[in-house]
N, CA, C and O atoms as a DFTB+ gen file, in Angstrom:
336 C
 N C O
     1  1      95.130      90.585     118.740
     2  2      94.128      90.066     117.825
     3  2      94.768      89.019     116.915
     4  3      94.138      87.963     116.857
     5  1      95.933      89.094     116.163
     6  2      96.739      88.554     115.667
     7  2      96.892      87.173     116.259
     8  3      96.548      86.183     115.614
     9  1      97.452      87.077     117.595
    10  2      97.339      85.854     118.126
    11  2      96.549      85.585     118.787
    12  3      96.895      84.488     119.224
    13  1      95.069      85.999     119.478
    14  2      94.418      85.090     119.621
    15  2      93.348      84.772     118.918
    16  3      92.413      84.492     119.668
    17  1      93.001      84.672     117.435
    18  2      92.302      84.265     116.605
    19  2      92.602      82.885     116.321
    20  3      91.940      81.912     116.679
    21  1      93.941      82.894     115.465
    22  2      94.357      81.659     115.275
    23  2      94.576      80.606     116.461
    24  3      95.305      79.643     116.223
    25  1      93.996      80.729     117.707
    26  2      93.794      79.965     118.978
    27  2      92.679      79.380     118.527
    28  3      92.691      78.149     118.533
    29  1      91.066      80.288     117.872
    30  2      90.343      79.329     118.051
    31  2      90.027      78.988     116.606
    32  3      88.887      78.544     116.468
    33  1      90.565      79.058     115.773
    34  2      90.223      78.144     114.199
    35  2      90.628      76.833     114.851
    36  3      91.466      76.714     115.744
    37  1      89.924      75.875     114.287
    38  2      89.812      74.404     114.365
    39  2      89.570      73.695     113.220
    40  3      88.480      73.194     112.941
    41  1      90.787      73.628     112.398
    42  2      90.385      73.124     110.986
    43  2      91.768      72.029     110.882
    44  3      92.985      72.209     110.917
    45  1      90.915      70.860     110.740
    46  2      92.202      69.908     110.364
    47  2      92.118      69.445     108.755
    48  3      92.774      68.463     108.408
    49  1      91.433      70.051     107.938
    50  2      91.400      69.734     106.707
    51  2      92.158      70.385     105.844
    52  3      93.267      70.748     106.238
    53  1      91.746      70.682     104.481
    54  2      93.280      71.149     103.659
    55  2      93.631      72.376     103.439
    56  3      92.956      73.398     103.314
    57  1      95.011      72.142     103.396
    58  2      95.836      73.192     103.785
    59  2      96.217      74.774     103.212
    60  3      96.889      75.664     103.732
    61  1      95.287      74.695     101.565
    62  2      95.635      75.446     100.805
    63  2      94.384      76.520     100.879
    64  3      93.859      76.822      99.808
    65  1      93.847      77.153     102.189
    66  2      92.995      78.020     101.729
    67  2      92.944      79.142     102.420
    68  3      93.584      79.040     103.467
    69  1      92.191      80.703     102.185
    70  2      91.786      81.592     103.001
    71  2      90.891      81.795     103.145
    72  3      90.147      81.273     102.314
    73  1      90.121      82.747     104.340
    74  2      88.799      83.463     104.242
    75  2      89.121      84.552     105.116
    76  3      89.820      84.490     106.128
    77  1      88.495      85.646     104.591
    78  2      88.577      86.909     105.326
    79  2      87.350      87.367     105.688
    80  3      86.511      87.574     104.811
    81  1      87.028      87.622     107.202
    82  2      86.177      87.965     107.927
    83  2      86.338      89.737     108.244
    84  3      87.480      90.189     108.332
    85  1      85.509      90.383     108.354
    86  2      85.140      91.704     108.840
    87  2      84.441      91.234     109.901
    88  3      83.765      90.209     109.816
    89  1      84.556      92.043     111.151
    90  2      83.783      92.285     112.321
    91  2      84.091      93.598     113.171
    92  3      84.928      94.407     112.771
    93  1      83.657      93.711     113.901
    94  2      84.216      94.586     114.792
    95  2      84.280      94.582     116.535
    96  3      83.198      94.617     117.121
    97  1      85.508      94.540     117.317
    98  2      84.949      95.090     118.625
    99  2      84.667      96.341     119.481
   100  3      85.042      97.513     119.476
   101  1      83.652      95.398     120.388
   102  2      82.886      96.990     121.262
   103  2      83.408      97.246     121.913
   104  3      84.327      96.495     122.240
   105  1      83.222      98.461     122.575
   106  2      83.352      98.938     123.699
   107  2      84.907      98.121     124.829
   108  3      86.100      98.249     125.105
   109  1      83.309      97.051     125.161
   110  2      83.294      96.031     126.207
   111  2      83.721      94.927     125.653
   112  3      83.607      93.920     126.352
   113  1      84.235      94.789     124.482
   114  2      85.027      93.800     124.246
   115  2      84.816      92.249     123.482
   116  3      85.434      91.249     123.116
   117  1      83.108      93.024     123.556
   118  2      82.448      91.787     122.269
   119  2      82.434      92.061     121.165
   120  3      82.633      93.227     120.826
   121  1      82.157      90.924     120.118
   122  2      82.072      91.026     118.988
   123  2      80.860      91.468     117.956
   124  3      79.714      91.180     118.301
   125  1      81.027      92.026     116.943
   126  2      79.476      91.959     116.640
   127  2      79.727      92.542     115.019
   128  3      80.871      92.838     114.673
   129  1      78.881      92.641     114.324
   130  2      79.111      92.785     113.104
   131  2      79.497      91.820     112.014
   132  3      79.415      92.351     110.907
   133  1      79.827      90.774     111.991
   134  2      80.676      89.494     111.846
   135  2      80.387      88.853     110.336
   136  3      79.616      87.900     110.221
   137  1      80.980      89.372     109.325
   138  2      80.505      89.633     107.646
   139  2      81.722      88.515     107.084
   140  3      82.862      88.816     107.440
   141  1      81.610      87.496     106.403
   142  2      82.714      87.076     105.370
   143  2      82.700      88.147     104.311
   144  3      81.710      88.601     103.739
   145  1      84.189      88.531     104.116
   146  2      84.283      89.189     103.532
   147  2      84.907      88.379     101.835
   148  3      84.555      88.811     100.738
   149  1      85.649      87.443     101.988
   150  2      86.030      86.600     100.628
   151  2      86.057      85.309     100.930
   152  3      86.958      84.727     101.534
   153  1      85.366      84.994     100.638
   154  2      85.138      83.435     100.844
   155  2      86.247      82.402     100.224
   156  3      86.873      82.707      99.208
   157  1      86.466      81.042     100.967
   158  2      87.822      80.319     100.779
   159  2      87.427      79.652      99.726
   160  3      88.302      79.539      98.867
   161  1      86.425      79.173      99.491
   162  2      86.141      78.254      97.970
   163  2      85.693      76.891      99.260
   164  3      84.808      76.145      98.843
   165  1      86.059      76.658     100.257
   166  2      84.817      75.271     101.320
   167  2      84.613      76.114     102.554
   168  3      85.198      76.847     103.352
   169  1      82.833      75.310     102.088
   170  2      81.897      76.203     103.430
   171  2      82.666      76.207     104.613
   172  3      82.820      77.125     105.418
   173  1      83.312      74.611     104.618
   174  2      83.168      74.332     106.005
   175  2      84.225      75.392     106.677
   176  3      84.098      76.086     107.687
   177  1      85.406      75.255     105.672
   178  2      86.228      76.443     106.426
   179  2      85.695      77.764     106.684
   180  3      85.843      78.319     107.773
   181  1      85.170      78.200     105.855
   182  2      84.551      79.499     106.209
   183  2      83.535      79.390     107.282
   184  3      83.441      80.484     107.837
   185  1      83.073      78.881     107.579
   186  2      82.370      78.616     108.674
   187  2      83.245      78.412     109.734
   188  3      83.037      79.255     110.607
   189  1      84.211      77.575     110.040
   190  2      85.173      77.759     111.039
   191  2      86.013      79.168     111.239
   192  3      86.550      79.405     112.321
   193  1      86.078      79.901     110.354
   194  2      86.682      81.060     110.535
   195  2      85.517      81.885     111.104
   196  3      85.792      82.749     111.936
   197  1      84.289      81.704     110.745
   198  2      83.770      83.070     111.378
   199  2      83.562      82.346     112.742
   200  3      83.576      83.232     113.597
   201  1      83.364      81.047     113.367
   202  2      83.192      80.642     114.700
   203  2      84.157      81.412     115.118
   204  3      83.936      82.366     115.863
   205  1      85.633      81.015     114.586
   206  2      86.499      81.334     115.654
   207  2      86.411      82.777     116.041
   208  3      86.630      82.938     117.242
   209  1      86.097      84.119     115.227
   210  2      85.743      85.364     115.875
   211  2      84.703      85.024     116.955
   212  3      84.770      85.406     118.124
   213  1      83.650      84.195     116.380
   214  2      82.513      84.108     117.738
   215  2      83.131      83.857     119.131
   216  3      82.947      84.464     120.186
   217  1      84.086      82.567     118.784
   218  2      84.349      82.275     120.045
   219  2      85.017      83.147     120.974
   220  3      84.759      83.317     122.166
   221  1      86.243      83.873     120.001
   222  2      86.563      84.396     120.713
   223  2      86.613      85.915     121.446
   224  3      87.341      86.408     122.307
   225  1      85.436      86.414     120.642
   226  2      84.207      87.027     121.739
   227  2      83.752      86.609     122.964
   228  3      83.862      87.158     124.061
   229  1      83.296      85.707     122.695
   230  2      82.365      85.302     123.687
   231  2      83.481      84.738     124.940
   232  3      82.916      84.668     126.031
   233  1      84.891      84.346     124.963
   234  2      85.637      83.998     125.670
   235  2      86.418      85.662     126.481
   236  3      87.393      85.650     127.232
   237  1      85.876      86.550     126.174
   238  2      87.215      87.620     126.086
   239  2      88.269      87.922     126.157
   240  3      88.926      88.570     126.972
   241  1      88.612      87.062     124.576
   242  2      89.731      86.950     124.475
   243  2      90.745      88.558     124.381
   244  3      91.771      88.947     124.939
   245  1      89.583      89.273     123.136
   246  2      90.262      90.580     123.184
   247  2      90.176      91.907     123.939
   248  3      90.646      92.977     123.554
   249  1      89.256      91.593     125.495
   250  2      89.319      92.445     126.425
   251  2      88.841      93.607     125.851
   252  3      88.901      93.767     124.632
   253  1      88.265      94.626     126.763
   254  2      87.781      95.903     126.326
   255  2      88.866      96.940     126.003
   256  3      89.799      97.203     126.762
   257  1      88.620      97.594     124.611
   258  2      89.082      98.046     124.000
   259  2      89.877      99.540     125.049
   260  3      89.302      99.966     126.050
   261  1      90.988     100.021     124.636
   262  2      91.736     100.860     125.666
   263  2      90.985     102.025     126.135
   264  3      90.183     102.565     125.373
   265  1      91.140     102.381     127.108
   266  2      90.726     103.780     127.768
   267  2      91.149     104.899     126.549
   268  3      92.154     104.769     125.850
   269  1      90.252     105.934     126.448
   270  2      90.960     107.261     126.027
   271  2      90.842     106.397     123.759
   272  3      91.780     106.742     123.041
   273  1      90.089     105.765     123.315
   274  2      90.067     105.045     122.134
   275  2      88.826     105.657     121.651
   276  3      87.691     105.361     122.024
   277  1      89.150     106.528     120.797
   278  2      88.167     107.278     119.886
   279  2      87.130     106.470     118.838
   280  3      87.316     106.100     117.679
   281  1      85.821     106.335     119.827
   282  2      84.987     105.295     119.081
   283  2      84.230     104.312     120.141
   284  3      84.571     104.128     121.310
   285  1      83.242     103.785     119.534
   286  2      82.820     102.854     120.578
   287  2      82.784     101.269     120.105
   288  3      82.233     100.312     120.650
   289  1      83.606     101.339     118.837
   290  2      83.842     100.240     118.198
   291  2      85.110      99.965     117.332
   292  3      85.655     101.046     117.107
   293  1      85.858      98.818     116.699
   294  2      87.053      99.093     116.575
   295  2      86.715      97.956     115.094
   296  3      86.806      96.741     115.270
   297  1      86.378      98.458     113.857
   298  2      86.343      97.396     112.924
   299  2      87.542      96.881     112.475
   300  3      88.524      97.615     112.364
   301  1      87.593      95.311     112.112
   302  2      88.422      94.840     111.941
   303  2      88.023      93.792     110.345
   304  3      86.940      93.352     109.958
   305  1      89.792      93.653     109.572
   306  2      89.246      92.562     108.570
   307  2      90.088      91.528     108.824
   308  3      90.745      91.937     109.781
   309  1      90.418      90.591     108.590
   310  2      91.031      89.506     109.307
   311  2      90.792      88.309     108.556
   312  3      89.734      87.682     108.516
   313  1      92.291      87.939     107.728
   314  2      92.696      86.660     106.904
   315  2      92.745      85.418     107.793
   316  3      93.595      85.348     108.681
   317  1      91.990      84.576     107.616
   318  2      91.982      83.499     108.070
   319  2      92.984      82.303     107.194
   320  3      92.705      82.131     106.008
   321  1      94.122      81.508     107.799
   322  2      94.864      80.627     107.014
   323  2      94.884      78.974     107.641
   324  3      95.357      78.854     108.772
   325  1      94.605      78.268     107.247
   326  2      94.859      77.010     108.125
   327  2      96.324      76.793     109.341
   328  3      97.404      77.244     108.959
   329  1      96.288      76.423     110.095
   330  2      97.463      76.224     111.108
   331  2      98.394      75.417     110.023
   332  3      98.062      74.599     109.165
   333  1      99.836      76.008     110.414
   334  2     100.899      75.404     109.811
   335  2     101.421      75.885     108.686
   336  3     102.381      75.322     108.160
């Protein structure tokens, strides 16, 4: 999860910010739930941070969650930082 998030942020603007997203995955390995949890101070980044969970749902990136994983969902919170 760690590394493939920061695959799909796409932010070439400035460098000094965070946003932390809550979501969770299913089962099967999609995403869903998908909440800003602290907003960076610009939309636009925060908006690129929650794409990049979308995307990388919708790519499966993080594969279905392990056999024998107590739950049918796996919530997650997740600091978003600009590349670099």
């Amino acid at each position: 999860i760690v590394l493939q998030l920061p695959r799909y942020l796409r932010w070439s603007g400035a460098p000094n910010l965070s946003a932390t997203v809550i979501f969770y995955i299913a089962s099967d390995g999609s995403v869903g739930g998908l909440r800003l949890d602290r907003q960076s101070g610009n939309f636009n980044f925060d908006l690129e941070a929650m794409s990049a969970v979308e995307q990388a749902g919708r790519r499966g990136a993080f594969g279905p969650l392990p056999e024998g994983y107590q739950g049918d969902r796996l919530w997650l919170r997740f600091t978003f930082l600009p590349p670099g």
